[in-house]
C-alpha positions in Angstrom: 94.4 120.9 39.9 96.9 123.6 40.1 94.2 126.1 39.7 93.5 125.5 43.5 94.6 128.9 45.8 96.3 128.2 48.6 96.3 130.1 51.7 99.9 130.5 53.6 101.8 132.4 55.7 105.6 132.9 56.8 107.1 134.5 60.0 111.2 135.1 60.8 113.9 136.8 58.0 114.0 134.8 54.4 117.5 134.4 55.1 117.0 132.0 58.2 116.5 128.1 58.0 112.8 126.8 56.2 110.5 124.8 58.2 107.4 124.2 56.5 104.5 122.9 59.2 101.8 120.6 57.5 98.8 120.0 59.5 96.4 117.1 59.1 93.2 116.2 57.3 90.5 118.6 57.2 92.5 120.7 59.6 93.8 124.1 59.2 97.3 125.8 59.5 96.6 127.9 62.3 96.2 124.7 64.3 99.4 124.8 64.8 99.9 126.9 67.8 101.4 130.2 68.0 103.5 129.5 71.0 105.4 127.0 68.9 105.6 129.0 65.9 106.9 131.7 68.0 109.4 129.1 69.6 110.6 128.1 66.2 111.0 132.0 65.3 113.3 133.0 68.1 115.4 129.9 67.8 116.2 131.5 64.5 114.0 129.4 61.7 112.1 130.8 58.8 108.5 129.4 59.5 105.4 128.7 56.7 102.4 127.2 58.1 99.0 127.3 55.3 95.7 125.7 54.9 94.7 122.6 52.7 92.4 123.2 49.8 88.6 123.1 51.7 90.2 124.5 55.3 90.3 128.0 56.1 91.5 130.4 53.5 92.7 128.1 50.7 90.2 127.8 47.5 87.2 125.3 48.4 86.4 122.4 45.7 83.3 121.8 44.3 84.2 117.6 44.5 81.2 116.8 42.1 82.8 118.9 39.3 86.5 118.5 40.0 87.2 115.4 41.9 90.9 115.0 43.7 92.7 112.5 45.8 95.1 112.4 48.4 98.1 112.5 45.6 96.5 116.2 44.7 96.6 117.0 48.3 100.3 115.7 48.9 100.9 117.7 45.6 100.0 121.0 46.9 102.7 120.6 48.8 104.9 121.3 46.5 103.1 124.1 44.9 103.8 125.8 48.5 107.0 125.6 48.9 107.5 126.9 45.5 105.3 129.9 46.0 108.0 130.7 49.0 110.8 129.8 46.5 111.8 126.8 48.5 113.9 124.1 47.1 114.2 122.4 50.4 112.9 122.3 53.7 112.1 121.1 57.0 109.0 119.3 57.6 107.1 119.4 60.4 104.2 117.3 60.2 101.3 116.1 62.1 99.1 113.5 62.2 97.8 113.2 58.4 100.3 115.4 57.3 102.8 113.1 58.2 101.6 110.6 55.7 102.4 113.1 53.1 106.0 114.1 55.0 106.7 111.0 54.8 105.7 110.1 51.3 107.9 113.1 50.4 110.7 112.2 51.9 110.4 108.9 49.7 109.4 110.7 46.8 111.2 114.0 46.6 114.3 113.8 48.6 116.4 116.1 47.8 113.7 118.7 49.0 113.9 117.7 52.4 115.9 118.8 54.9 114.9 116.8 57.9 111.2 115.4 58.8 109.3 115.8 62.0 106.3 113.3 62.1 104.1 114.0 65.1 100.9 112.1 66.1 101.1 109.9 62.9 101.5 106.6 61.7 103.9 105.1 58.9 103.8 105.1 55.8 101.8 102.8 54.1 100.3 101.4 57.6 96.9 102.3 56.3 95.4 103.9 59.5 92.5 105.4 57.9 91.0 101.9 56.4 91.8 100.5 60.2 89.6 103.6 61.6 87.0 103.4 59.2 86.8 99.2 59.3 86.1 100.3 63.4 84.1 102.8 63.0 81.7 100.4 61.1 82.5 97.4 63.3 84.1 95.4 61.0 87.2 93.0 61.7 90.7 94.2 61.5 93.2 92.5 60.0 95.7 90.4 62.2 98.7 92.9 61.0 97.0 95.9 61.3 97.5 98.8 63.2 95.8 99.1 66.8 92.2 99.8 66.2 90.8 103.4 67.8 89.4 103.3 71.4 85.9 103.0 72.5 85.7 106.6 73.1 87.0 107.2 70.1 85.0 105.4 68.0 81.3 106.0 70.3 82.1 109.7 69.5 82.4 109.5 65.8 79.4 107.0 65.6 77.6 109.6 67.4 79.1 112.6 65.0 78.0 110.4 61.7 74.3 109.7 62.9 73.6 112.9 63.8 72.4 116.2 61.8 75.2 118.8 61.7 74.6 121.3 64.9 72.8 125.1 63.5 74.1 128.2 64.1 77.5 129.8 64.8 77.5 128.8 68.9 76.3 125.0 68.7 78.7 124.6 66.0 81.6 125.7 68.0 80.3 124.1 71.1 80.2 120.9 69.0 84.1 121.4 67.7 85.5 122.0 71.1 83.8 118.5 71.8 86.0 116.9 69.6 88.7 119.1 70.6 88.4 117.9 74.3 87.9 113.4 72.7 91.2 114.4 70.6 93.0 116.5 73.5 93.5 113.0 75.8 93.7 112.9 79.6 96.9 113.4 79.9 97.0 117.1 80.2 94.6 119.6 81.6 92.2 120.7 79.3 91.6 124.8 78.7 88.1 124.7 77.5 88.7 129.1 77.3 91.8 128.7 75.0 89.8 125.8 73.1 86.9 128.2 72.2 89.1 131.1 71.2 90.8 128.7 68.6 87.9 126.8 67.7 86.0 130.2 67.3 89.1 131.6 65.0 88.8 128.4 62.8 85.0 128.6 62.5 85.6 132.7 61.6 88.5 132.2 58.8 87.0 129.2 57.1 85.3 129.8 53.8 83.3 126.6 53.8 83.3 124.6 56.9 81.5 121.7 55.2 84.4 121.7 52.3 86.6 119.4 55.0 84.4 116.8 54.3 86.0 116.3 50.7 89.3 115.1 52.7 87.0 112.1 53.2 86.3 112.2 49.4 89.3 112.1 48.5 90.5 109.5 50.5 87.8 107.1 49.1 88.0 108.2 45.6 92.1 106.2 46.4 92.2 104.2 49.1 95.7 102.8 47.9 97.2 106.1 48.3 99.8 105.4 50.9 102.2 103.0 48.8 103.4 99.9 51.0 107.2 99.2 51.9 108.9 102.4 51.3 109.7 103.9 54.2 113.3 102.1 54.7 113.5 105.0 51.7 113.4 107.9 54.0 117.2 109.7 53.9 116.7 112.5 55.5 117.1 113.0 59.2 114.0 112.0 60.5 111.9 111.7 64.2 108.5 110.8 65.3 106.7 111.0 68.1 103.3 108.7 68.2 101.0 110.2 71.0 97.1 109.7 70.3 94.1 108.3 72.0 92.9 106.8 69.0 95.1 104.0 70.0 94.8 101.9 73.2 97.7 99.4 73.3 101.0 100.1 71.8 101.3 100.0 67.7 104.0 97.8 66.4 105.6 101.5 65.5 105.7 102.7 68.6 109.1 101.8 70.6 109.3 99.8 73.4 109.8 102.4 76.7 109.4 101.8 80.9 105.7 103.4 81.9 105.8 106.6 83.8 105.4 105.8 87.2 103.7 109.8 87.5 101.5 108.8 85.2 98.2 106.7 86.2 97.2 103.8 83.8 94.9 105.7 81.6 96.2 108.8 80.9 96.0 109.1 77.5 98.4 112.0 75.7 96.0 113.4 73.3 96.1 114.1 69.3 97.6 117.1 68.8 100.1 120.0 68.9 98.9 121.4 72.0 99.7 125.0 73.2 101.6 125.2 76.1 99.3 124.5 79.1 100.2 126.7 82.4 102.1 124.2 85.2 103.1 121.8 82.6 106.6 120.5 81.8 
């Protein structure tokens, strides 16, 4: 599906270092905040952050007609950092977007630089069927990853019986909802700074329904993560697990001493958060 416009954009001289930011599913660029982007800037980095196809700007699908998977997703990609005349990169990546930094990296590795996975899980750990086998109440596998917690999954439960909110105000209302489930307890949350973004988002998007064919996709190849690869990776690589969709430890998460600042259900949240005034 090449025919698919993407939406990007690029800040700091062509001449400085690439980092190419790639958000998660059904989630678009500008999600990554502009404090960081402005971080990455002055430290001296050439930055490109752009939408999926169905988010924000980028071309929406009409899934009927045209089906795509995941691999078409992962593919797109590519077709950015050509369209910035990139043969390699840095990639930043969160949450669903590191599934595809990381199948990169396997795939493709002489076009990465280094990879940043934040908020994810690896390669071929199959999170989504684990979230979707909860979300339905269906047993989990003995080696799978930790399944979501309650809140977690009472919120979406909620989300998938319910009629979409109308108008312009319940719809942001209802986004800054999730927002708050997916922002954790361990920082404060700025319900003023969520509606500003959550308003932006709901402004820029051509199709706010079109995320749903993320979902789509994903079912039309549930195999799409391949298994036992990830010893692949060459390039420099870090990640940095922090979600409440998780309640206990996942076997890829290191072993580390608890914060003693921190109570017992703090939870750090799902997301690239903006910086948040008297944090450290």
């Amino acid at each position: 599906m090449q025919n698919v416009n993407i939406w990007s954009e690029e800040f700091g001289a062509a001449t400085d270092e690439p980092i190419l930011l790639i958000m998660g599913s059904m989630s678009q660029g500008v999600l990554w905040p502009e404090e960081f982007v402005g971080l990455l800037t002055a430290g001296g980095r050439r930055v490109i952050r752009y939408d999926h196809r169905d988010t924000g700007g980028s071309d929406t699908v009409d899934f009927e007609k045209t089906p795509y998977t995941w691999d078409d997703i992962k593919n797109d990609v590519y077709r950015v950092m050509d369209a910035h005349g990139l043969d390699s990169a840095h990639l930043v990546c969160h949450s669903a977007g590191g599934l595809l930094g990381q199948y990169i990296a396997v795939e493709a590795p002489e076009r990465v630089r280094s990879l940043t996975v934040i908020g994810s899980s690896p390669l071929g750990g199959g999170e989504g069927a684990v979230i979707m086998r909860a979300l339905m109440g269906e047993p989990q596998p003995e080696d799978s990853l930790p399944e979501p917690t309650p809140e977690f999954v009472a919120f979406y439960r909620t989300l998938m019986a319910t009629p979409p909110p109308a108008g312009r105000r319940a719809q942001i209302d209802a986004m800054i909802a999730e927002q708050r489930l997916l922002h954790g307890t361990g920082l404060p949350f700025d319900e003023e700074a969520a509606r500003r973004l959550q308003e932006r988002i709901y402004d820029r998007a051509r199709d706010l329904t079109a995320t749903a064919n993320h979902r789509l996709a994903a079912a039309a190849e549930p195999n799409f993560e391949p298994v036992g690869v990830l010893h692949q990776v060459k390039a420099p690589h870090a990640g940095h697990r922090r979600q409440p969709r998780t309640g206990q430890a996942g076997p890829q998460r290191a072993h580390r001493r608890p914060d003693p600042r921190r109570a017992p259900d703090d939870r750090p949240g799902h997301g690239p958060h903006p910086a948040t005034r008297g944090s450290r």
